[in-house]
MMTF fields as JSON, N, C-alpha, C and O atoms, coordinates in Angstrom:
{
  "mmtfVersion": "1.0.0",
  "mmtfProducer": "UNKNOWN",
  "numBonds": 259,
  "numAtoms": 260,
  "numGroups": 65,
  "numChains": 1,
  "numModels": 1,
  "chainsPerModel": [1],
  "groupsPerChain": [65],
  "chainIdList": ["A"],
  "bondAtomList": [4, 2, 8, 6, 12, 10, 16, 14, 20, 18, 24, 22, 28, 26, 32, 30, 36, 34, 40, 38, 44, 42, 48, 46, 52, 50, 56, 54, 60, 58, 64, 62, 68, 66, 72, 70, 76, 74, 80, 78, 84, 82, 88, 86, 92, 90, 96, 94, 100, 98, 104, 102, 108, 106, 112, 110, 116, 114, 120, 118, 124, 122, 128, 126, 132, 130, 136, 134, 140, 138, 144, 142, 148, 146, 152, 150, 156, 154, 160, 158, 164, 162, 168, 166, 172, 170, 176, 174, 180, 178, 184, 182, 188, 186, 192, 190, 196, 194, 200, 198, 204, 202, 208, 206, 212, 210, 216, 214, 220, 218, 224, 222, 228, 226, 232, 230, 236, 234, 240, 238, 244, 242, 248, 246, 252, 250, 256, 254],
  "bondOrderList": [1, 1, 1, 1, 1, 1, 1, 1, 1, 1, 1, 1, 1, 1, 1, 1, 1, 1, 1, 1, 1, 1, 1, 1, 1, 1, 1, 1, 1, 1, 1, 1, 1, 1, 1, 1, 1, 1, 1, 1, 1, 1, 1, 1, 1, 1, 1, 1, 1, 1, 1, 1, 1, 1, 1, 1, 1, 1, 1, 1, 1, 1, 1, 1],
  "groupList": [{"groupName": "UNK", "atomNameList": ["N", "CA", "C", "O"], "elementList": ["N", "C", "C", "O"], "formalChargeList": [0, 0, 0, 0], "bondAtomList": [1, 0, 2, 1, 3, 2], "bondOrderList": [1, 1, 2], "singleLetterCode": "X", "chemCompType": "L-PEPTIDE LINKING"}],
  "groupTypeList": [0, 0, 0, 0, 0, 0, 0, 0, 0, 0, 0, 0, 0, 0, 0, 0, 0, 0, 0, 0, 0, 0, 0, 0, 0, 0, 0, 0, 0, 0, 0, 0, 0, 0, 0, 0, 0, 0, 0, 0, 0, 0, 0, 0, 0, 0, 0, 0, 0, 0, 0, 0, 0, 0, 0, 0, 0, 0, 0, 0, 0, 0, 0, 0, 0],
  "groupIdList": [1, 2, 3, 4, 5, 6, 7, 8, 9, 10, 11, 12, 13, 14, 15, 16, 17, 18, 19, 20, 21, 22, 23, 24, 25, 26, 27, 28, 29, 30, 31, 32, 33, 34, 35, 36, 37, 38, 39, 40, 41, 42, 43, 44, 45, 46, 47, 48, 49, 50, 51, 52, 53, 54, 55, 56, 57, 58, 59, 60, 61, 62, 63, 64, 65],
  "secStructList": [7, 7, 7, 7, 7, 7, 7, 2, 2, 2, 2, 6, 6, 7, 3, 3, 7, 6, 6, 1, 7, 3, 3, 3, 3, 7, 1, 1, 7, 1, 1, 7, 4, 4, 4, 1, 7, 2, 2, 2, 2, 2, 6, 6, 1, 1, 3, 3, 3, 7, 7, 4, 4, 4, 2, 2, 2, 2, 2, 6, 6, 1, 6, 6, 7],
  "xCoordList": [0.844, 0.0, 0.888, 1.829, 0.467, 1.374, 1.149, 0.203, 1.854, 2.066, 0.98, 0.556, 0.597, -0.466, 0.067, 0.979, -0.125, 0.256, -0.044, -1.088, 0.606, 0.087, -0.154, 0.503, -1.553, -1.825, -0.75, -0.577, -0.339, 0.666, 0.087, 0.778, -0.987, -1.943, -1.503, -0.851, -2.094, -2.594, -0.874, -0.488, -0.153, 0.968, 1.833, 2.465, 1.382, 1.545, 0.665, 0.707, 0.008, -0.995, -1.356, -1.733, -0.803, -1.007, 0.283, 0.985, 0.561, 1.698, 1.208, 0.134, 2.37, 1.695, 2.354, 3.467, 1.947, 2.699, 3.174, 3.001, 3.847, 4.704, 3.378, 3.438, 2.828, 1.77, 0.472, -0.711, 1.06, -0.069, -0.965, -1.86, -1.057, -2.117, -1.539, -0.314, -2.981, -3.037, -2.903, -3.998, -1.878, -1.825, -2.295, -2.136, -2.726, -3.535, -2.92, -2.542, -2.77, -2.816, -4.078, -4.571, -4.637, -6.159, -6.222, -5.295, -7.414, -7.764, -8.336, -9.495, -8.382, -9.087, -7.886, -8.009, -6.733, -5.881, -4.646, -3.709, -5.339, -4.167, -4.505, -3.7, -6.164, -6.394, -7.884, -8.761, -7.697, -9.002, -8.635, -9.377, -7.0, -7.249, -7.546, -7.424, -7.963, -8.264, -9.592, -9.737, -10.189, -11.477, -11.769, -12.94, -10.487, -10.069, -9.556, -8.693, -9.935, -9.197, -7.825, -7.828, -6.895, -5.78, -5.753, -4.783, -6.837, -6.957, -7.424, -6.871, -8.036, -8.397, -7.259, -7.081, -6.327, -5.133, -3.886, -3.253, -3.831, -2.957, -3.246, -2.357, -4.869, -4.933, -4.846, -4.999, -4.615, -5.165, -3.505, -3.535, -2.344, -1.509, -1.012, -0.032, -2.012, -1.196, -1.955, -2.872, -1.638, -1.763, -2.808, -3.258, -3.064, -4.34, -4.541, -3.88, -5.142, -5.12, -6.363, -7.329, -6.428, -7.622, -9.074, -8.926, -10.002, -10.817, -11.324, -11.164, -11.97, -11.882, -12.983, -12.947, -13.697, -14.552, -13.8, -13.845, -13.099, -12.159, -10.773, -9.956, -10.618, -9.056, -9.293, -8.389, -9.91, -10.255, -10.107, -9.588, -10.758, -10.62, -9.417, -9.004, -8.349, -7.179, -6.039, -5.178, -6.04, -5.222, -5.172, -4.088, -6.545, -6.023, -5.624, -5.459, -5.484, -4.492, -3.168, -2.378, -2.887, -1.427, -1.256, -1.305, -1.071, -0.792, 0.444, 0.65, 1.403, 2.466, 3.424, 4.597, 1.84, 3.094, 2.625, 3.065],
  "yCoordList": [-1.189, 0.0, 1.252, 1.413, 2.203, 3.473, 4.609, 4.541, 5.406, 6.047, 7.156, 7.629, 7.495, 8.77, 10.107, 10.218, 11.14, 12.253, 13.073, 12.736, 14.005, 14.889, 16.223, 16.725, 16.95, 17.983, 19.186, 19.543, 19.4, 20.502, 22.099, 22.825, 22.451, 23.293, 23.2, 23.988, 21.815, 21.456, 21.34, 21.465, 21.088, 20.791, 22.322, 22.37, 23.245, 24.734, 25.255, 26.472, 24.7, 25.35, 24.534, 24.815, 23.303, 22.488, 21.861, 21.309, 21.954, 20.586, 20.298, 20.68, 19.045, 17.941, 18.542, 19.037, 18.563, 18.764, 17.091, 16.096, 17.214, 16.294, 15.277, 14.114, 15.419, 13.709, 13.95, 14.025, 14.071, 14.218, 14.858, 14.456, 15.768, 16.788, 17.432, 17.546, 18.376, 19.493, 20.239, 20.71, 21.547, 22.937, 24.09, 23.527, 25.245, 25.715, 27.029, 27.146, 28.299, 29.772, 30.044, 29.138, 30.445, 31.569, 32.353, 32.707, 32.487, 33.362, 34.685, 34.415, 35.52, 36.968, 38.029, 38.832, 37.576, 38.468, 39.224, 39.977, 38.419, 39.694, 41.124, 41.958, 41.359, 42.596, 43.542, 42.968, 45.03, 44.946, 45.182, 45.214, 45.351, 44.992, 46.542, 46.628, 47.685, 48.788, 48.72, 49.533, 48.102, 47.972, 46.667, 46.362, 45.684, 45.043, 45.471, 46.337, 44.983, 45.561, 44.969, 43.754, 45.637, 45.17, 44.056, 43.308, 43.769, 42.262, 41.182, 40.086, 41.297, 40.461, 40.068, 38.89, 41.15, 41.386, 40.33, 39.378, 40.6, 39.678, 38.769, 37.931, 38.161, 36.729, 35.962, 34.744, 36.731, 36.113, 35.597, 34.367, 35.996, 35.539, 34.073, 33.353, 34.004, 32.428, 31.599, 32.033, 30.471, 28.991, 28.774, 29.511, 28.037, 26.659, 24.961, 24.582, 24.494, 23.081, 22.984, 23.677, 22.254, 21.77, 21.491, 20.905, 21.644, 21.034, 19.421, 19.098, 18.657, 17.177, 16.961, 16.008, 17.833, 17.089, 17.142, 16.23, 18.197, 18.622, 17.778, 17.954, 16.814, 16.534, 15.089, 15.153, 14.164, 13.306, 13.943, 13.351, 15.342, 15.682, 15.863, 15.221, 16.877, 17.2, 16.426, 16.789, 14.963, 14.143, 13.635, 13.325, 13.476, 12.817, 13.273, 12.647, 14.787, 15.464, 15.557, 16.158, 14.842, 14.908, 12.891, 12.319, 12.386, 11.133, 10.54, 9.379, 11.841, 10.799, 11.907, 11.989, 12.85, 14.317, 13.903, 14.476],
  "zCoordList": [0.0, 0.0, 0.0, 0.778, -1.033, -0.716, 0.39, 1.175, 0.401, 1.723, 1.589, 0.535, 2.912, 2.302, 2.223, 3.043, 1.588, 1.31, 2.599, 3.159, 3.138, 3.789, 3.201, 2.289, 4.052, 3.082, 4.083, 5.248, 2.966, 3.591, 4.02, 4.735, 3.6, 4.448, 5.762, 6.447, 6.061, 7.955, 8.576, 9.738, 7.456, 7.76, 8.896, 9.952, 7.941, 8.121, 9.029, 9.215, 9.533, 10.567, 12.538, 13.676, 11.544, 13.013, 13.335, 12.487, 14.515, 15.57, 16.346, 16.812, 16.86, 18.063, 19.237, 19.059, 20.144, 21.322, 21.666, 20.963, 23.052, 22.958, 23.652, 23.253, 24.111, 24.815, 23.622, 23.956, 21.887, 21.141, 21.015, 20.271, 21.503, 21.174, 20.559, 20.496, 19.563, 18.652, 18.588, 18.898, 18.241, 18.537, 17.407, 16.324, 17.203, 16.548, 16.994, 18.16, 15.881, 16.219, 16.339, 15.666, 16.593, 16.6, 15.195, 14.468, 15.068, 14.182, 13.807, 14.122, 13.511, 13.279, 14.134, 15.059, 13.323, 14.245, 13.369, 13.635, 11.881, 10.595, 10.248, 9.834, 10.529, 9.899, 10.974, 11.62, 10.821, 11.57, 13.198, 14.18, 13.052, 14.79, 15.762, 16.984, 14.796, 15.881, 16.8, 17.713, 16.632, 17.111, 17.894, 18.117, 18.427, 19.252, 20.189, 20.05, 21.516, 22.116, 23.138, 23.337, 23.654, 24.416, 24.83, 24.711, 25.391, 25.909, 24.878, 24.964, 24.258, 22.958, 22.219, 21.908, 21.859, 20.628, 21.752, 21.296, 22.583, 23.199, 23.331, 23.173, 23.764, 23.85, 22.245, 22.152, 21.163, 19.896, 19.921, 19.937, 19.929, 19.882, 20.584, 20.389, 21.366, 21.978, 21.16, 20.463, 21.205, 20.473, 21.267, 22.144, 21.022, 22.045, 21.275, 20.308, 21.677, 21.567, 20.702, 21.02, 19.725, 18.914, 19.544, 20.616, 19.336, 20.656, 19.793, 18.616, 20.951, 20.8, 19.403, 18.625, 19.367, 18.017, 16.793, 15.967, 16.648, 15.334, 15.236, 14.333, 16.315, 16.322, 15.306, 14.474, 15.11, 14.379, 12.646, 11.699, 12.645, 11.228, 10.939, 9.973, 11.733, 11.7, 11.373, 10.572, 12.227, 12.487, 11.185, 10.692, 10.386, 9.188, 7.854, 6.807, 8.205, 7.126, 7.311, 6.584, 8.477, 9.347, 9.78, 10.869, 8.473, 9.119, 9.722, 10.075, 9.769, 10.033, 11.07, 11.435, 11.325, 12.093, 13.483, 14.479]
}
């Protein structure tokens, strides 16, 4: 059987942390940001973890990350 491709999108957007889980930037945080405020604009910068319904979709554009 041949190997599966990974989509290099998810490739560019998602990692594993080290006990397997999903890591993710946030979104709505390239354009637009005057009308955000201080506290919003800083939390958009941290990462967070995939949440559990989406990690099944994720994982299988990432079979081998």
């Amino acid at each position: 059987m041949p190997k599966i491709k990974t989509k290099k999108g998810a490739l560019k957007r998602f990692k594993r942390t080290g006990s397997g889980k999903l890591v993710r930037n946030r979104a709505f945080a390239s354009h637009i940001m005057t009308k955000k405020s201080r506290k919003r604009k800083r939390n958009l910068r941290k990462s967070t973890i995939v949440d559990k319904v989406e990690v099944k979709k994720v994982a299988r554009l990432l079979p081998y990350g």
